[in-house]
VMD Tcl script that builds the backbone (N, CA, C; Angstrom):
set m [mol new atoms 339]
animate dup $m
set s [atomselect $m all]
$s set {name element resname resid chain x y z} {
  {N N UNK 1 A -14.394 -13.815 13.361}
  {CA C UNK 1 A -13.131 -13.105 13.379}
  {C C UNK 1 A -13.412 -11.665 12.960}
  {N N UNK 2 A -13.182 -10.738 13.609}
  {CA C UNK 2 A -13.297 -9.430 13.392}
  {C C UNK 2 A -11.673 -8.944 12.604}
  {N N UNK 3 A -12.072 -7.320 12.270}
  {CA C UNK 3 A -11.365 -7.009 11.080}
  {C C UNK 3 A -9.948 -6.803 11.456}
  {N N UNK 4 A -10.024 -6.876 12.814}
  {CA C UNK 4 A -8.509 -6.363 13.615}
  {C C UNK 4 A -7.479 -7.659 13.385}
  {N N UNK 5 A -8.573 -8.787 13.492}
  {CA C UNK 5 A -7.693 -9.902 13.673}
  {C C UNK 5 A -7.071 -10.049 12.130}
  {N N UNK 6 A -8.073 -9.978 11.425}
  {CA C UNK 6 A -7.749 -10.579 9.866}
  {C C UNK 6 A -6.794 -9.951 9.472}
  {N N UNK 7 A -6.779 -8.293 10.183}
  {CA C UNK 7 A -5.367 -7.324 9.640}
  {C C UNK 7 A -4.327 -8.114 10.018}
  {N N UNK 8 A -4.595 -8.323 11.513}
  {CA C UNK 8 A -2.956 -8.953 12.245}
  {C C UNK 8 A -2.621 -10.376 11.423}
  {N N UNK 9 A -3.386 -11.153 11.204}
  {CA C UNK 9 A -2.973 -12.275 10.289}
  {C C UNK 9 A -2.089 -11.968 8.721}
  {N N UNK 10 A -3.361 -11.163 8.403}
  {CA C UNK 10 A -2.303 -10.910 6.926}
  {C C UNK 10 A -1.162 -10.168 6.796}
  {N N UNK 11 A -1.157 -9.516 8.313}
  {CA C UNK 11 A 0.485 -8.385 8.490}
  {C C UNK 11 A 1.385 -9.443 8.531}
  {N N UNK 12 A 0.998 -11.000 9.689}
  {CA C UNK 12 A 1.834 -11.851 9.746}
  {C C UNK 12 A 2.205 -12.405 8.683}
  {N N UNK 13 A 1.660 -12.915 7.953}
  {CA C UNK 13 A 1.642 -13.180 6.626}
  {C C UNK 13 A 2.573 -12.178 5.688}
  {N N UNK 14 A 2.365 -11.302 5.834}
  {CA C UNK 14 A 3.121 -10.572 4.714}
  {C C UNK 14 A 4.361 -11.020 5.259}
  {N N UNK 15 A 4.754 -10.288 6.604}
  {CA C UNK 15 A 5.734 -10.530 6.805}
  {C C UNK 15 A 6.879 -11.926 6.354}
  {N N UNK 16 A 6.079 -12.667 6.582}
  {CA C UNK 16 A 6.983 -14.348 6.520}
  {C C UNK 16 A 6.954 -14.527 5.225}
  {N N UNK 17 A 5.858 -14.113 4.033}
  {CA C UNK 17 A 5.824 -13.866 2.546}
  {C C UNK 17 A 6.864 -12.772 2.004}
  {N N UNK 18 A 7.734 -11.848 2.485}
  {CA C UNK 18 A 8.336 -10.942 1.662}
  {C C UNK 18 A 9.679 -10.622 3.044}
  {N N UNK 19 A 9.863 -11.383 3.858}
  {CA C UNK 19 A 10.600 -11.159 5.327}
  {C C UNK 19 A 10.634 -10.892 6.427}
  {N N UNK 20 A 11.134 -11.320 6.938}
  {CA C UNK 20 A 10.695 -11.369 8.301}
  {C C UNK 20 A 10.629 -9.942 9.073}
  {N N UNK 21 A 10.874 -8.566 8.541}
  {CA C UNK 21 A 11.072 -7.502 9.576}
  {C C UNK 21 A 9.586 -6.773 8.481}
  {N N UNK 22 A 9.036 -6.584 8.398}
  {CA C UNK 22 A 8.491 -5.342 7.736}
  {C C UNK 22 A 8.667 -3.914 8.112}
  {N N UNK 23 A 9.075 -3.208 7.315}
  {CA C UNK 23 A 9.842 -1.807 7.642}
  {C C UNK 23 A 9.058 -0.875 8.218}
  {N N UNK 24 A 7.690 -0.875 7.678}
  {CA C UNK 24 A 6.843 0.163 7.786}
  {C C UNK 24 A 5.258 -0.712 8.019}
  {N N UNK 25 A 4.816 -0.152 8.955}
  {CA C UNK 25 A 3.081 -0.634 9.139}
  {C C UNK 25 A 2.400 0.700 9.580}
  {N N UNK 26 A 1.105 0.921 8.605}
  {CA C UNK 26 A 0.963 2.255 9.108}
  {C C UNK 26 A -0.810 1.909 8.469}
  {N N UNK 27 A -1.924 2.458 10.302}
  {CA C UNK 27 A -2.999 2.002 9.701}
  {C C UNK 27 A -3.371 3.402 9.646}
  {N N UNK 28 A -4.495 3.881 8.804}
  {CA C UNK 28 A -5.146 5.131 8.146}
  {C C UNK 28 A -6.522 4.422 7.801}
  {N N UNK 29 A -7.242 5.997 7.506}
  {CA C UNK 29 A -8.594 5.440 6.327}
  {C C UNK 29 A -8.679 6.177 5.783}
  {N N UNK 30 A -9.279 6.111 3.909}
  {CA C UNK 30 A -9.423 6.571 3.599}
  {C C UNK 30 A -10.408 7.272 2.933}
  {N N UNK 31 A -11.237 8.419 2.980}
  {CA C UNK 31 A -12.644 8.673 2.615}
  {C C UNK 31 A -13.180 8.051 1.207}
  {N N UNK 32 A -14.792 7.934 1.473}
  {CA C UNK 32 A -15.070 7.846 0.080}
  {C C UNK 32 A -14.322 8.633 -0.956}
  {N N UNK 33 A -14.594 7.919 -2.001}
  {CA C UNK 33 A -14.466 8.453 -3.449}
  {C C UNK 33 A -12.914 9.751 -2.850}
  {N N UNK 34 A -12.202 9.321 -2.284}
  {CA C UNK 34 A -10.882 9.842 -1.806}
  {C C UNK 34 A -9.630 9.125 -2.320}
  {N N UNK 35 A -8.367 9.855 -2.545}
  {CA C UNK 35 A -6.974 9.430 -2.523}
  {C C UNK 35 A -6.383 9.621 -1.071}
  {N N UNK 36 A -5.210 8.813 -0.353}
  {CA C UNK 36 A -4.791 9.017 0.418}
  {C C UNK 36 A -3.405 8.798 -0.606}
  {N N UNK 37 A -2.464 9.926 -0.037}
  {CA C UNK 37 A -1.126 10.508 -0.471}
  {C C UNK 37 A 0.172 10.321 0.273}
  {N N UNK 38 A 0.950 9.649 -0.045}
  {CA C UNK 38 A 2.212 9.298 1.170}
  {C C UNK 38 A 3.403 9.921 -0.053}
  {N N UNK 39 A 4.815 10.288 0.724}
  {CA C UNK 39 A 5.614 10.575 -0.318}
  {C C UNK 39 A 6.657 9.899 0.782}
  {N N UNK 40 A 7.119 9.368 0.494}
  {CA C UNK 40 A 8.453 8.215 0.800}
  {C C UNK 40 A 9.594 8.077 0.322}
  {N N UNK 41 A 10.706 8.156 0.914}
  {CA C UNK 41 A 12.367 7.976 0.113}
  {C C UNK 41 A 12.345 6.199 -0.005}
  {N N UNK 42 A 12.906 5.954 -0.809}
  {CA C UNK 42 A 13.040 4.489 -1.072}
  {C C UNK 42 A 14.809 4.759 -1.713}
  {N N UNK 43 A 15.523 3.209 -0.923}
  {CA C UNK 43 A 16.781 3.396 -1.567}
  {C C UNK 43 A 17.054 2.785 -2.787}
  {N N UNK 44 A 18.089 3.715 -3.803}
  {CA C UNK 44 A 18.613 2.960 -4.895}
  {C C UNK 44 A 19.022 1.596 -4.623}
  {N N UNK 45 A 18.361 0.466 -6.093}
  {CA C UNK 45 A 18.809 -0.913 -5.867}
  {C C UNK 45 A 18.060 -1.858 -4.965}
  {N N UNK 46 A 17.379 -1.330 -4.013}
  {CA C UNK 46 A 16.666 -1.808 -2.922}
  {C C UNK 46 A 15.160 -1.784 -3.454}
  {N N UNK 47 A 14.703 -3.374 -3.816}
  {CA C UNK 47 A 13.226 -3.463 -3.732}
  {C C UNK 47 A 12.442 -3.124 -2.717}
  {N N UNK 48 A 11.538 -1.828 -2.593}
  {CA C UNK 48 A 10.497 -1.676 -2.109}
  {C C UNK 48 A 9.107 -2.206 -2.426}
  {N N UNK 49 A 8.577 -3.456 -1.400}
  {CA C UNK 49 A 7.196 -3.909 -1.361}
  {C C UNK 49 A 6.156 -3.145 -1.047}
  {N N UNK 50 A 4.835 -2.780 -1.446}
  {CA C UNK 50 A 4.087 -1.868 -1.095}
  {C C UNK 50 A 2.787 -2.648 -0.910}
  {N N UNK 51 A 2.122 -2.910 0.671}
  {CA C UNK 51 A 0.846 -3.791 0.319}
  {C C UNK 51 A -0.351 -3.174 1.488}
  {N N UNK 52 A -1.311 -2.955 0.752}
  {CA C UNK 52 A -2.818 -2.192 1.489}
  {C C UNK 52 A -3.414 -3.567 1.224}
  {N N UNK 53 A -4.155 -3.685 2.672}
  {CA C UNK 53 A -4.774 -4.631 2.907}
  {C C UNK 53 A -6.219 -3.271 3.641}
  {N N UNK 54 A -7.508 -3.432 2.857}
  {CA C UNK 54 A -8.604 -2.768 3.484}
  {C C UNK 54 A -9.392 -3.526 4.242}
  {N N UNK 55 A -10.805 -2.909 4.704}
  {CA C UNK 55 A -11.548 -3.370 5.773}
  {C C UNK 55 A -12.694 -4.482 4.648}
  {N N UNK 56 A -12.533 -4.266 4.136}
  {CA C UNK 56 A -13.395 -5.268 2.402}
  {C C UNK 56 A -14.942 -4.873 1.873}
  {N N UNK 57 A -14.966 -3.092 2.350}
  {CA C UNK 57 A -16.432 -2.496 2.031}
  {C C UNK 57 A -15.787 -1.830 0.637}
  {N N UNK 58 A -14.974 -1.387 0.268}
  {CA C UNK 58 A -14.956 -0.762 -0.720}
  {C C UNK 58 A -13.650 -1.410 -2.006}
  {N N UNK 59 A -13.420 -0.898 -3.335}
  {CA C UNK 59 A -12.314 -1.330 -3.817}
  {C C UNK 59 A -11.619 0.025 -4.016}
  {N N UNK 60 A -10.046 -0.792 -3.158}
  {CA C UNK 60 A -8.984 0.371 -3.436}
  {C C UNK 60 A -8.112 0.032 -4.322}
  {N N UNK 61 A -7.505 0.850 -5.015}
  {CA C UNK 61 A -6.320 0.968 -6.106}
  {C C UNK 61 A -4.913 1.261 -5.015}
  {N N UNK 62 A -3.767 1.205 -5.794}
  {CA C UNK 62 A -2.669 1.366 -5.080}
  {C C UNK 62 A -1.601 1.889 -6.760}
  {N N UNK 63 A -1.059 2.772 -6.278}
  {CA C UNK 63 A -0.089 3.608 -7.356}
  {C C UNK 63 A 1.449 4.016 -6.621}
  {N N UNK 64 A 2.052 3.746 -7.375}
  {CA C UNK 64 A 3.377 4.391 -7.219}
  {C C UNK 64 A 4.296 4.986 -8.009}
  {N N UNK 65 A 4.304 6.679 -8.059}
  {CA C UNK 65 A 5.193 7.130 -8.702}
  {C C UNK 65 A 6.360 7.409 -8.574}
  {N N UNK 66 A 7.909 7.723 -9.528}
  {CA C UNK 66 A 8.712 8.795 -9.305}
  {C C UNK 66 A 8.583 10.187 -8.831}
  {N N UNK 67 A 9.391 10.721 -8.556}
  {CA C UNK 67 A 9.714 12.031 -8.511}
  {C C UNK 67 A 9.325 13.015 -9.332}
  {N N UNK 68 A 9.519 12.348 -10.932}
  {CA C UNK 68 A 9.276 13.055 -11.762}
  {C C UNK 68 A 7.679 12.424 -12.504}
  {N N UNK 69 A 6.723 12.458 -11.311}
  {CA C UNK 69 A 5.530 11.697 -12.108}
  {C C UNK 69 A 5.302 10.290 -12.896}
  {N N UNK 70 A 6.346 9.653 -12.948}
  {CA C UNK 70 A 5.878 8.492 -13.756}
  {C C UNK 70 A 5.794 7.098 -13.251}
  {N N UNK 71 A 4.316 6.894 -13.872}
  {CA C UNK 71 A 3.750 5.927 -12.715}
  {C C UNK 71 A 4.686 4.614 -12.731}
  {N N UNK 72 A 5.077 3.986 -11.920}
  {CA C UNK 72 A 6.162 3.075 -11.274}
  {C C UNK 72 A 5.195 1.381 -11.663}
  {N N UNK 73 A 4.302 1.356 -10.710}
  {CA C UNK 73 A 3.625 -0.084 -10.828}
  {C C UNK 73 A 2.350 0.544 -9.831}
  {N N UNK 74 A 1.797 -0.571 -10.129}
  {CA C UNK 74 A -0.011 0.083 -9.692}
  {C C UNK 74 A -0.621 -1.502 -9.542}
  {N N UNK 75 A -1.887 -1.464 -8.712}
  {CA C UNK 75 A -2.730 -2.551 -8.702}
  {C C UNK 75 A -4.152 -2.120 -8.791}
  {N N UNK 76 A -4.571 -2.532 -9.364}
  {CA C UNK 76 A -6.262 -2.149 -10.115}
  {C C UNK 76 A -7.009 -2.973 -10.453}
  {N N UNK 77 A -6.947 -4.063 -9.322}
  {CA C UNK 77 A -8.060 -4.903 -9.605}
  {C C UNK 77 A -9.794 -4.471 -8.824}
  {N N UNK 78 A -10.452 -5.306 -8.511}
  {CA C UNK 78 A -11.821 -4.949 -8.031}
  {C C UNK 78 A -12.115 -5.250 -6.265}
  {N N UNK 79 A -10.370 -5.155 -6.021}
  {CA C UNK 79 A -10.578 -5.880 -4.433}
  {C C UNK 79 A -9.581 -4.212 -3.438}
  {N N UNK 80 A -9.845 -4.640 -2.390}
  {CA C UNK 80 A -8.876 -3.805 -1.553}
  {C C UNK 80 A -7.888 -3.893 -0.325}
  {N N UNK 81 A -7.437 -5.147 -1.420}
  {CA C UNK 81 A -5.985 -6.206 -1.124}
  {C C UNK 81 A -5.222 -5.542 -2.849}
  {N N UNK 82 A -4.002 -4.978 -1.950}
  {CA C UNK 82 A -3.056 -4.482 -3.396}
  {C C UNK 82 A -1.765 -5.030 -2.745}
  {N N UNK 83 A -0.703 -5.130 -4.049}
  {CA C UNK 83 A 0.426 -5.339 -3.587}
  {C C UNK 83 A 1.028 -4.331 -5.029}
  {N N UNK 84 A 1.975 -3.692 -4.701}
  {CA C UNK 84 A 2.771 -3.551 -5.491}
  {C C UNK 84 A 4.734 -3.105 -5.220}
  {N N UNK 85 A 5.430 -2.831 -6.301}
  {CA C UNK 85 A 6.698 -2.564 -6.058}
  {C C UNK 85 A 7.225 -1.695 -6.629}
  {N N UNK 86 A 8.410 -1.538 -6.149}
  {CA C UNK 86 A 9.861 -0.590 -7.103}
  {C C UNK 86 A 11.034 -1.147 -6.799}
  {N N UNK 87 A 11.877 -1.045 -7.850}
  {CA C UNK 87 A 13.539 -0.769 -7.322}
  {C C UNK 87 A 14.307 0.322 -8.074}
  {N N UNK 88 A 14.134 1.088 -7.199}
  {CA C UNK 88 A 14.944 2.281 -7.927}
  {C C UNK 88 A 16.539 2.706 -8.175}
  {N N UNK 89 A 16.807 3.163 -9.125}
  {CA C UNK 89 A 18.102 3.398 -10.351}
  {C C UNK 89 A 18.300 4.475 -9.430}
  {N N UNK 90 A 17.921 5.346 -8.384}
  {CA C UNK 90 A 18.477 6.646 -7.511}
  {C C UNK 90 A 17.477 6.458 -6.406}
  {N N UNK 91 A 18.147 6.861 -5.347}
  {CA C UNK 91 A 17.434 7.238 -4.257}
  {C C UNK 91 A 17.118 8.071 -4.404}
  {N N UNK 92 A 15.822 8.614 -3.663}
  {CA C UNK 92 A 14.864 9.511 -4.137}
  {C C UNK 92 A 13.444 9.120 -3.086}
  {N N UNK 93 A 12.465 10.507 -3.423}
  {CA C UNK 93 A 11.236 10.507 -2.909}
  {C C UNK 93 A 10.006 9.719 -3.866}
  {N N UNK 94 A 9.541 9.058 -3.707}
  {CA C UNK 94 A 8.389 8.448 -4.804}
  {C C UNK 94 A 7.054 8.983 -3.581}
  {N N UNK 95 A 6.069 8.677 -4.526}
  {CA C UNK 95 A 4.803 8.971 -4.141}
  {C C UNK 95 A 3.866 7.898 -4.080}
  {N N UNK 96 A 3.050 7.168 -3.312}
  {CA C UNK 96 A 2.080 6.264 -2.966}
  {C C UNK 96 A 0.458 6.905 -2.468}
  {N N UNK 97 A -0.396 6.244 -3.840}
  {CA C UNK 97 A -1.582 6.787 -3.336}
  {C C UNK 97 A -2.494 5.341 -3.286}
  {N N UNK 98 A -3.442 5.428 -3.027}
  {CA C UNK 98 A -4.433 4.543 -2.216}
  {C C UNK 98 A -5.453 5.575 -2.339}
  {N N UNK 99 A -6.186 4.738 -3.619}
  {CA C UNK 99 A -7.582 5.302 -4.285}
  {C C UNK 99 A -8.833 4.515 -3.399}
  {N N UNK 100 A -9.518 5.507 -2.892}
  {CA C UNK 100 A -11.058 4.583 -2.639}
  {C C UNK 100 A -12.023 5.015 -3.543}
  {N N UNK 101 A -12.614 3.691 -4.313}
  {CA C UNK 101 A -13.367 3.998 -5.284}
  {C C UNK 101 A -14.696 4.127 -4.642}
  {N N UNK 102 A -15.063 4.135 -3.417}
  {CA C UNK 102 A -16.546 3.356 -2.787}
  {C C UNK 102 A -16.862 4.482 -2.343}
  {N N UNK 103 A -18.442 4.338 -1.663}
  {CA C UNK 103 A -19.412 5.332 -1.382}
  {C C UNK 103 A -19.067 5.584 0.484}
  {N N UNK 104 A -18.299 4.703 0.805}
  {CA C UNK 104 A -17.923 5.098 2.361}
  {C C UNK 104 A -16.558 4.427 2.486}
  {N N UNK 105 A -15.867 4.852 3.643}
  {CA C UNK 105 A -14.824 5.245 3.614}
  {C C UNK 105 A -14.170 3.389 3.894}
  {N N UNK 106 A -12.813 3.369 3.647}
  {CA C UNK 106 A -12.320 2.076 4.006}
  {C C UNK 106 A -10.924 2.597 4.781}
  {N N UNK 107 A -10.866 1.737 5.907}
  {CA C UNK 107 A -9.655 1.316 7.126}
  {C C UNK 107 A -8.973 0.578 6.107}
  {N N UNK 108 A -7.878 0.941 6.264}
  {CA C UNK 108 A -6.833 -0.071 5.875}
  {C C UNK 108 A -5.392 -0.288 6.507}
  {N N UNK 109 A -4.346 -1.195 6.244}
  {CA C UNK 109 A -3.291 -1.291 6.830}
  {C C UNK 109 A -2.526 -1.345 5.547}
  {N N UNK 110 A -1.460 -0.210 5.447}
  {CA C UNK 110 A -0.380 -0.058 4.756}
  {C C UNK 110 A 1.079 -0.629 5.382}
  {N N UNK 111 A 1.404 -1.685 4.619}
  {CA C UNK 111 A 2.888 -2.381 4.876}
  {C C UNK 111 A 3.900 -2.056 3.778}
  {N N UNK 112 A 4.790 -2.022 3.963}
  {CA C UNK 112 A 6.297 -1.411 3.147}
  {C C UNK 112 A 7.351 -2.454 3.786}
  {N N UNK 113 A 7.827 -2.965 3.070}
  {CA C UNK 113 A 8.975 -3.511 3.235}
  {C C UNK 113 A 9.848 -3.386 2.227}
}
mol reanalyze $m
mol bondsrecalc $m
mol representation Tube
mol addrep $m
Protein backbone atom coordinates (compact mmCIF):
# COMPACT_ATOMS: atom_id res chain seq x y z
CA UNK A 1 0.00 0.00 0.00
CA UNK A 2 1.55 3.20 -0.95
CA UNK A 3 1.32 6.55 0.95
CA UNK A 4 -1.59 7.93 -1.19
CA UNK A 5 -3.69 5.12 -0.24
CA UNK A 6 -2.98 5.12 3.56
CA UNK A 7 -3.80 9.06 3.33
CA UNK A 8 -7.20 8.22 1.61
CA UNK A 9 -7.99 5.58 4.31
CA UNK A 10 -7.24 7.62 7.29
CA UNK A 11 -9.14 10.81 5.59
CA UNK A 12 -11.98 8.09 5.46
CA UNK A 13 -11.56 7.34 8.74
CA UNK A 14 -11.41 10.60 10.15
CA UNK A 15 -14.23 11.41 8.54
CA UNK A 16 -16.74 8.59 9.96
CA UNK A 17 -14.56 9.18 13.46
CA UNK A 18 -15.46 12.99 13.96
CA UNK A 19 -18.45 13.17 10.86
CA UNK A 20 -19.34 12.54 8.08
CA UNK A 21 -18.50 15.93 5.96
CA UNK A 22 -14.93 17.05 6.78
CA UNK A 23 -14.76 20.79 6.20
CA UNK A 24 -11.36 21.24 5.11
CA UNK A 25 -8.64 18.70 3.44
CA UNK A 26 -5.64 20.37 2.43
CA UNK A 27 -2.35 18.36 1.31
CA UNK A 28 1.14 20.48 1.69
CA UNK A 29 4.77 19.58 2.83
CA UNK A 30 6.61 20.68 5.03
CA UNK A 31 10.52 21.34 4.95
CA UNK A 32 12.98 19.98 7.21
CA UNK A 33 13.53 21.35 10.52
CA UNK A 34 10.47 23.85 9.16
CA UNK A 35 7.00 25.27 10.55
CA UNK A 36 4.19 25.35 8.17
CA UNK A 37 1.71 28.39 9.21
CA UNK A 38 -2.13 28.47 8.46
CA UNK A 39 -4.31 31.30 10.08
CA UNK A 40 -8.02 30.23 10.04
CA UNK A 41 -11.43 31.79 11.36
CA UNK A 42 -13.08 29.17 13.46
CA UNK A 43 -16.71 29.88 14.78
CA UNK A 44 -17.70 30.81 18.35
CA UNK A 45 -19.13 27.61 20.28
CA UNK A 46 -18.27 25.42 17.35
CA UNK A 47 -15.65 22.61 18.01
CA UNK A 48 -12.92 22.77 15.60
CA UNK A 49 -11.02 19.26 14.93
CA UNK A 50 -7.53 19.70 13.69
CA UNK A 51 -5.72 16.38 12.32
CA UNK A 52 -2.13 16.05 10.24
CA UNK A 53 -1.66 12.81 9.19
CA UNK A 54 2.33 12.74 7.59
CA UNK A 55 4.16 10.58 5.09
CA UNK A 56 5.90 8.65 8.51
CA UNK A 57 9.76 9.88 7.71
CA UNK A 58 9.78 12.50 10.13
CA UNK A 59 7.96 13.63 13.64
CA UNK A 60 5.55 16.50 13.36
CA UNK A 61 4.05 18.60 16.18
CA UNK A 62 0.70 20.35 15.66
CA UNK A 63 -0.19 23.81 17.67
CA UNK A 64 -3.01 25.96 17.88
CA UNK A 65 -3.22 29.42 18.89
CA UNK A 66 -5.57 32.50 19.60
CA UNK A 67 -5.42 35.68 18.19
CA UNK A 68 -3.85 36.93 20.97
CA UNK A 69 -0.95 34.18 21.07
CA UNK A 70 -2.08 31.75 23.49
CA UNK A 71 -1.42 28.39 22.81
CA UNK A 72 -5.01 26.64 22.51
CA UNK A 73 -4.07 22.68 22.48
CA UNK A 74 -1.04 21.09 20.80
CA UNK A 75 0.13 17.42 20.09
CA UNK A 76 3.78 16.51 20.80
CA UNK A 77 4.20 13.21 20.72
CA UNK A 78 7.15 11.30 18.65
CA UNK A 79 4.82 10.42 15.63
CA UNK A 80 3.39 12.52 12.62
CA UNK A 81 -0.21 11.55 13.25
CA UNK A 82 -1.61 14.70 15.44
CA UNK A 83 -4.99 15.46 16.37
CA UNK A 84 -5.93 18.36 18.11
CA UNK A 85 -8.92 21.01 19.01
CA UNK A 86 -10.73 24.28 20.00
CA UNK A 87 -14.02 25.73 20.82
CA UNK A 88 -13.96 29.14 20.86
CA UNK A 89 -15.76 31.87 23.38
CA UNK A 90 -15.54 34.46 19.92
CA UNK A 91 -15.17 34.01 16.50
CA UNK A 92 -12.04 34.92 15.42
CA UNK A 93 -8.72 34.06 13.44
CA UNK A 94 -6.51 31.32 15.33
CA UNK A 95 -3.28 30.15 14.01
CA UNK A 96 -2.17 26.38 13.15
CA UNK A 97 1.38 25.35 12.81
CA UNK A 98 2.79 21.95 11.86
CA UNK A 99 6.39 21.62 13.16
CA UNK A 100 8.81 19.23 11.24
CA UNK A 101 11.29 18.16 13.56
CA UNK A 102 13.27 15.82 10.84
CA UNK A 103 16.24 16.13 8.57
CA UNK A 104 13.92 15.94 5.27
CA UNK A 105 10.91 17.19 4.51
CA UNK A 106 7.37 15.38 5.31
CA UNK A 107 3.94 15.33 2.93
CA UNK A 108 1.20 15.50 4.90
CA UNK A 109 -2.66 15.77 4.83
CA UNK A 110 -4.27 18.45 6.96
CA UNK A 111 -8.11 17.76 7.92
CA UNK A 112 -10.35 20.36 9.86
CA UNK A 113 -13.57 19.62 10.71
Amino acid sequence: MNIKSILALLTTSFALCFGAAAGTVHDDTVLANHTDVYTLTFEAGVEARILVIGDGDTDLDLFIYDENGNLIDSDEDDTDRCVASVTPKWTGKFTVKIKNWGDVYNDYRLLID
